[in-house]
C-alpha positions as CSV (number, residue, x, y, z in Angstrom):
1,X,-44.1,-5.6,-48.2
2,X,-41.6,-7.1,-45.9
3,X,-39.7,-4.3,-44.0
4,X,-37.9,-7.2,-41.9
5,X,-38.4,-10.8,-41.1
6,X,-38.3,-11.4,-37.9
7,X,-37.1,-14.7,-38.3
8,X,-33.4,-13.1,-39.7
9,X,-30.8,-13.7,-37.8
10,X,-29.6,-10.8,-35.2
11,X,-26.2,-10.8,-36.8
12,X,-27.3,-9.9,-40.3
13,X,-27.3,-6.1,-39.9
14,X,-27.2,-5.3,-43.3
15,X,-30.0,-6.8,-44.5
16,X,-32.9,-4.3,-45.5
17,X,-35.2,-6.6,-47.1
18,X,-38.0,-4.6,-48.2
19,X,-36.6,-0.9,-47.3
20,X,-35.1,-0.2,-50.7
21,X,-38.3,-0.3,-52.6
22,X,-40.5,2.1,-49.9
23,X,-40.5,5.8,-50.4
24,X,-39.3,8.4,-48.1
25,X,-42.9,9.6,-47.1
26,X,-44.2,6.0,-46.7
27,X,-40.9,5.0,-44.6
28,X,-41.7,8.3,-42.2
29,X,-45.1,7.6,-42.3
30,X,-44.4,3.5,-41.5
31,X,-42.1,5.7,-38.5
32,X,-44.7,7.9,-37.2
33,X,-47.4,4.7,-37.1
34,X,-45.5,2.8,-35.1
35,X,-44.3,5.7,-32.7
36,X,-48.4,6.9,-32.6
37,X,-49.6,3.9,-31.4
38,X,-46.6,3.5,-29.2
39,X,-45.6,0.0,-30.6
40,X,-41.9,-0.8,-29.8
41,X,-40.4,-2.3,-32.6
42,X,-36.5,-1.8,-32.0
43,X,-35.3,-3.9,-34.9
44,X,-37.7,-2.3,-37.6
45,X,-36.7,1.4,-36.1
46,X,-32.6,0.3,-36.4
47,X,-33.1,-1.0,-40.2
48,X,-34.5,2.3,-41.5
49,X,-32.8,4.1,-39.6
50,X,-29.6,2.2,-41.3
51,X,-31.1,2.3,-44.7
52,X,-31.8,6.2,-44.6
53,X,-28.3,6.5,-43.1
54,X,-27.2,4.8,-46.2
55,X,-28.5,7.5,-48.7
56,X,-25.6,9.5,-50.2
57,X,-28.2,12.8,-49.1
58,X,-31.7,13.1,-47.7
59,X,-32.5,15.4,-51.0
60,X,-35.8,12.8,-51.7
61,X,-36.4,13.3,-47.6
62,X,-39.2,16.5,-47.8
63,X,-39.6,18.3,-44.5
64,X,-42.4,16.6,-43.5
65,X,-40.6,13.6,-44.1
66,X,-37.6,14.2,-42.2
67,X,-39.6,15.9,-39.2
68,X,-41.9,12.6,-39.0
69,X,-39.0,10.6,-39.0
70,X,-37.0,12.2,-36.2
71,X,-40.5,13.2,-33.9
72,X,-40.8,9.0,-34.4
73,X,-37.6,8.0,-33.1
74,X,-37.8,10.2,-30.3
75,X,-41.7,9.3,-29.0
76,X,-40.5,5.8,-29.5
77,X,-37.7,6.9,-27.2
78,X,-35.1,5.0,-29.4
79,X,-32.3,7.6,-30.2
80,X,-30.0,6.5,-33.8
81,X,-26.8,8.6,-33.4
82,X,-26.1,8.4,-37.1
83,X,-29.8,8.7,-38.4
84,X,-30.2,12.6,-35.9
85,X,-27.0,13.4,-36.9
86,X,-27.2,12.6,-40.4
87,X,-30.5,14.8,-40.1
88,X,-28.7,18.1,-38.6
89,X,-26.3,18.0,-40.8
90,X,-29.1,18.1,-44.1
91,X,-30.4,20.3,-42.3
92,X,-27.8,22.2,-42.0
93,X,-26.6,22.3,-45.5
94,X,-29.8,23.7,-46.7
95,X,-29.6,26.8,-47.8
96,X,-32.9,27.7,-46.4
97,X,-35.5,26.5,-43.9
98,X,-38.5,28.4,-46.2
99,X,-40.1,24.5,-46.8
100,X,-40.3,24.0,-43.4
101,X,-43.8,24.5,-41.5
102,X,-43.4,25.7,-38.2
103,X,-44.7,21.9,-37.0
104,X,-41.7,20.6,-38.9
105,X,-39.6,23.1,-37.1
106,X,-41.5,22.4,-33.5
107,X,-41.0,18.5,-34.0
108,X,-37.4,18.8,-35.0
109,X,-36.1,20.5,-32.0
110,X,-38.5,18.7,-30.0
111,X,-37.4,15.4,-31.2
112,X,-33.4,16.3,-30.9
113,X,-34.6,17.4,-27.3
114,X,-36.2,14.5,-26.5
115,X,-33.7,11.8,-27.2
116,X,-30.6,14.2,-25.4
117,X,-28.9,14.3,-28.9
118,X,-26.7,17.8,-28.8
119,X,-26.8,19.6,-31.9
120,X,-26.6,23.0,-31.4
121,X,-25.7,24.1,-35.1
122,X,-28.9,22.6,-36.2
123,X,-30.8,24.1,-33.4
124,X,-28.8,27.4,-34.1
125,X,-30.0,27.0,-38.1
126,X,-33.4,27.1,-36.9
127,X,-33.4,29.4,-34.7
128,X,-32.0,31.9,-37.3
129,X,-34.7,30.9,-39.6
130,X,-37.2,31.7,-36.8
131,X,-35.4,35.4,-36.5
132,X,-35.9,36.1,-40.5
133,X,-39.4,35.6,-40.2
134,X,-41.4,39.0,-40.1
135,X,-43.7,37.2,-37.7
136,X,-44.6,34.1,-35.9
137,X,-48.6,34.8,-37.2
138,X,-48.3,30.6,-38.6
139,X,-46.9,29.0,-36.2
140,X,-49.6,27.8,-33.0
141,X,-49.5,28.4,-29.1
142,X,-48.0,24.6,-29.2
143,X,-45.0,25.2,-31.7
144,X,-43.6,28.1,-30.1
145,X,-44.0,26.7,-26.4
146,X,-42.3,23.2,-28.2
147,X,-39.6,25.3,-29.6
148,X,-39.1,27.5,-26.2
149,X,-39.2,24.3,-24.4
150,X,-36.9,21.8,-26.6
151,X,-34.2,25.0,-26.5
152,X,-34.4,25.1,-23.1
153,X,-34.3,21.1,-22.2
154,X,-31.0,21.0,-25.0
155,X,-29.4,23.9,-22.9
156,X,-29.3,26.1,-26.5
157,X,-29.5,29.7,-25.3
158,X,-30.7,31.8,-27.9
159,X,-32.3,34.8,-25.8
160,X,-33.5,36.7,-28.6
161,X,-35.6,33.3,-30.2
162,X,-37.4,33.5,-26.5
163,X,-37.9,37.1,-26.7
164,X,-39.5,36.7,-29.9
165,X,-41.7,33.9,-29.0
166,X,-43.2,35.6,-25.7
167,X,-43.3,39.2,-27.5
168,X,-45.7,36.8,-30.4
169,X,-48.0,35.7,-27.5
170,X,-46.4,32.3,-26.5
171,X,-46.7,31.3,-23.1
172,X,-43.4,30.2,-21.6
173,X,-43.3,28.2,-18.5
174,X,-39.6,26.8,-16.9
175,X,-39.3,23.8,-15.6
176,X,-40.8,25.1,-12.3
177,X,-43.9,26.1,-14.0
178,X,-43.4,30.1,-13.7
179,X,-45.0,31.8,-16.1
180,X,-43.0,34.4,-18.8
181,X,-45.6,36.4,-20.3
182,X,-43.2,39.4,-21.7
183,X,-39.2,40.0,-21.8
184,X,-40.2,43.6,-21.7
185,X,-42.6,43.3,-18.2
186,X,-40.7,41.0,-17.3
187,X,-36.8,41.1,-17.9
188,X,-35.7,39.3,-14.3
189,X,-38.0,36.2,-14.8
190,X,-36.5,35.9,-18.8
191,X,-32.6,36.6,-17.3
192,X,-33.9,34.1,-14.8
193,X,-35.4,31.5,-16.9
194,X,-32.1,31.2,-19.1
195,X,-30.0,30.0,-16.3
196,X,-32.3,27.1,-15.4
């Protein structure tokens, strides 16, 4: 399938060629490919993000899909305004994160921090779906130190989200490399560690 021909003319913005007929997973997986083996490809990345744009909602999008998608964009280091913001605000209108893995959750934020895109309701949506959870038992040593970091790099304070990753084992370090091991040893280097 043709995603774009490269021999189209710059101007002609509004041509998606083969996009239509892909699937969401195999357009995030396409996304995720590319941003893997860290092949720039500025003009495919711009049409899908315009084509998913385009969709009235991202209902067909699953989680997996949308957190491929966005964690693509952003180790590709090409940041689409409309595409991250049309993703915060599906997010947003869910009426739960429960579909979510923790991974999807971990790549969001870290994706959103990444690229410098402020979205602090979206950031705030998950971190209140992190708070519901009884425990942080699923989620690895490298999605809670993604999620502690990509809230601290988007300046989103949400002290009780730290204090629930450190008191679940995570391993926190700020930007100068201190070590956080517990809010409750360690209150002054948490109070401390929010400012930076």
């Amino acid at each position: 399938r043709i995603l774009i021909d490269d021999d189209d003319d710059d101007n002609n913005n509004n041509n998606d060629n083969g996009l239509p007929s892909f699937k969401p997973q195999e357009i995030s997986n396409t996304m995720w490919a590319y941003a893997k083996a860290e092949e720039s490809h500025p003009r495919l990345f711009d049409a899908v993000a315009r084509h998913i744009v385009s969709h009235d909602d991202l209902h067909a999008f699953d989680p997996q899909c949308i957190s491929n998608t966005v964690w693509a964009f952003a180790k590709a280091k090409l940041p689409h305004y409309p595409l991250f913001r049309k993703v915060a605000n599906h997010i947003d209108s869910l009426e739960n994160l429960v579909a979510f893995e923790p991974q999807h959750l971990s790549n969001i934020v870290w994706a959103y921090a990444r690229v410098k895109i402020s979205q602090p309701y979206l950031f705030g949506k998950i971190a209140d779906h992190i708070m519901s959870l009884p425990n942080l038992e699923d989620f690895t040593e490298q999605d809670m130190q993604n999620i502690g970091r990509a809230f601290q790099k988007a300046r989103v304070s949400h002290r009780s989200l730290y204090a629930k990753l450190i008191e679940a084992g995570c391993v926190i370090h700020t930007t100068e490399r201190k070590r956080v091991s517990s809010p409750l040893q360690d209150d002054a280097s948490l109070k401390e560690w929010w400012r930076e």
